[in-house]
N, C-alpha and C positions, 0 to 999 in steps of 0.2 A: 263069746259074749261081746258085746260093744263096750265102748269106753262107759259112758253113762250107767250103763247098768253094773259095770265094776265099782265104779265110784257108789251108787246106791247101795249094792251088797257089802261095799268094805265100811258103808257110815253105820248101816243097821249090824252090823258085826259087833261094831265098837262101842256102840249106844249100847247092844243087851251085854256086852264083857264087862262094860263101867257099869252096871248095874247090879251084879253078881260076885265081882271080884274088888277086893281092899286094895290100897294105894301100892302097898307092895309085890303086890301079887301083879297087879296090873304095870308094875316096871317091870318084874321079871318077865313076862308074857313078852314085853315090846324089847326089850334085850334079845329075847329068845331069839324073835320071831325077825330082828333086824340082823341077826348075826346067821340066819335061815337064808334070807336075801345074798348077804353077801356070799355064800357058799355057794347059792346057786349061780350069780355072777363068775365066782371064780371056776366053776363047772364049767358052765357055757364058755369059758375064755380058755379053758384047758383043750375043750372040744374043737374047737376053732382054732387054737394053733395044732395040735396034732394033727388037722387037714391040711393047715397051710406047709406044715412040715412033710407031710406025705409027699404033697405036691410037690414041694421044694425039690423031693430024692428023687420025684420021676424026670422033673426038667433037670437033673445034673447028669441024670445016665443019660438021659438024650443028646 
């Protein structure tokens, strides 16, 4: 997907959720859904040092 069309999909997202959902529900979802973010950040950063670490072992036995 392009930028623009993310940005369209995550406005019409939020428009029909504030439509449906109460002010509390609607914190909880964006709690959820930010603490979703950060896990996958700390995925992707766990992924990426376990290669840099790999790496690391192959250039010390060399």
């Amino acid at each position: 997907m392009n930028h623009c069309l993310d940005l369209y999909l995550l406005s019409a997202a939020a428009c029909q959720l504030s439509e449906c959902l109460c002010k509390e529900e609607l914190e909880v979802l964006s709690a959820s859904l930010k603490s979703l973010g950060e896990m996958l950040e700390l995925s992707l950063a766990q992924k990426a040092m376990g290669k840099c670490c790999k790496n690391c072992q192959k250039a010390d036995k060399d």
